[in-house]
N, C-alpha and C positions, 0 to 999 in steps of 0.2 A: 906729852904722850902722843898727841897725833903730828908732831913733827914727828918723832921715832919711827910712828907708821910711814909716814911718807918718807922715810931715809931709807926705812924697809925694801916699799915699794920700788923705791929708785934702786937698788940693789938687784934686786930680781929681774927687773927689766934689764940693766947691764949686762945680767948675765945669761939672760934669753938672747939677748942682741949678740953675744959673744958665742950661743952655742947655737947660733941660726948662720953668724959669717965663717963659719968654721970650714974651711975647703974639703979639711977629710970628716965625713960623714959616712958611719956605716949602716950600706946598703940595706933596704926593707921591704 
């Protein structure tokens, strides 16, 4: 159970990392 959490975790974070290096970001 709390590996599943932490593979969660690790996921989300991937995909913050992925929509932070994202060149095209629209304007706000």
């Amino acid at each position: 159970m709390a590996l599943d959490v932490l593979t969660g975790l690790k996921k989300v974070r991937n995909i913050g990392i992925m929509a932070t290096s994202m060149p095209v970001r629209p304007p706000s």
